[in-house]
C-alpha positions as MATLAB code, in Angstrom:
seq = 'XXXXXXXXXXXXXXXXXXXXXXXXXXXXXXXXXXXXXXXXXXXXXXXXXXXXXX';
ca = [
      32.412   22.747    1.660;
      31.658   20.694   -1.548;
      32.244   17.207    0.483;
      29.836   18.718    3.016;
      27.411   19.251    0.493;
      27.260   16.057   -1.198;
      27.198   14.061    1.764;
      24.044   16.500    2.916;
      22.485   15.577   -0.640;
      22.863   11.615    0.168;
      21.603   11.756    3.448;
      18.400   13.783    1.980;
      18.292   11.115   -0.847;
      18.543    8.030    1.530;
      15.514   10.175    3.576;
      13.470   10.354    0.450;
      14.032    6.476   -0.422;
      12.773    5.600    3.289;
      10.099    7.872    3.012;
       9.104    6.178   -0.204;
       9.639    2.843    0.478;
       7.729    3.862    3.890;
       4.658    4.899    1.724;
       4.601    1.963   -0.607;
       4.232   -0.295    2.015;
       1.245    1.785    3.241;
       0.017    1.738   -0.168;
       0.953   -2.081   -0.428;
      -1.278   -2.900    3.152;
      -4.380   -0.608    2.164;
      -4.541   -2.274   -1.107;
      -4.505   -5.778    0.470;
      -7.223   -4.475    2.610;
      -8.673   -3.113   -0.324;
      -8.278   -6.290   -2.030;
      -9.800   -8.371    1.229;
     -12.818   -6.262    1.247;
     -13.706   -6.670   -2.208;
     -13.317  -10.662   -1.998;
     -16.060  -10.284    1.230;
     -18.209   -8.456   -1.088;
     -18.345  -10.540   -3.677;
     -18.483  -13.495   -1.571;
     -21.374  -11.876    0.161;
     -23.297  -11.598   -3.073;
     -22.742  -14.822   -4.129;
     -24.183  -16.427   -0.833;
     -27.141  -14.162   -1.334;
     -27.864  -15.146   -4.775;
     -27.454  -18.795   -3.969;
     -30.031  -17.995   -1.337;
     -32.505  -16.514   -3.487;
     -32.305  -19.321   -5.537;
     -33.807  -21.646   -2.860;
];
């Protein structure tokens, strides 16, 4: 009964650590994203200033 139990709590735990490897590669992706978007924004701005300028 105990053996059961311990091996029930390691397959649980090994669950857990996918999920949460799982979800910090989600994070990891959106905040590329994130990241990707920001560096078109700012490029965007600095096009349009260098346009006004003219």
């Amino acid at each position: 009964m105990h053996g059961l139990a311990q091996n029930g709590k390691r397959g649980g735990l090994r669950r857990v650590l996918f999920m949460v490897s799982k979800f910090s590669q989600m994070r990891n992706s959106l905040a590329v994203s994130d990241l990707k978007q920001d560096i078109q924004r700012v490029a965007l701005n600095k096009n349009r200033e260098r346009l006004r300028e003219r």
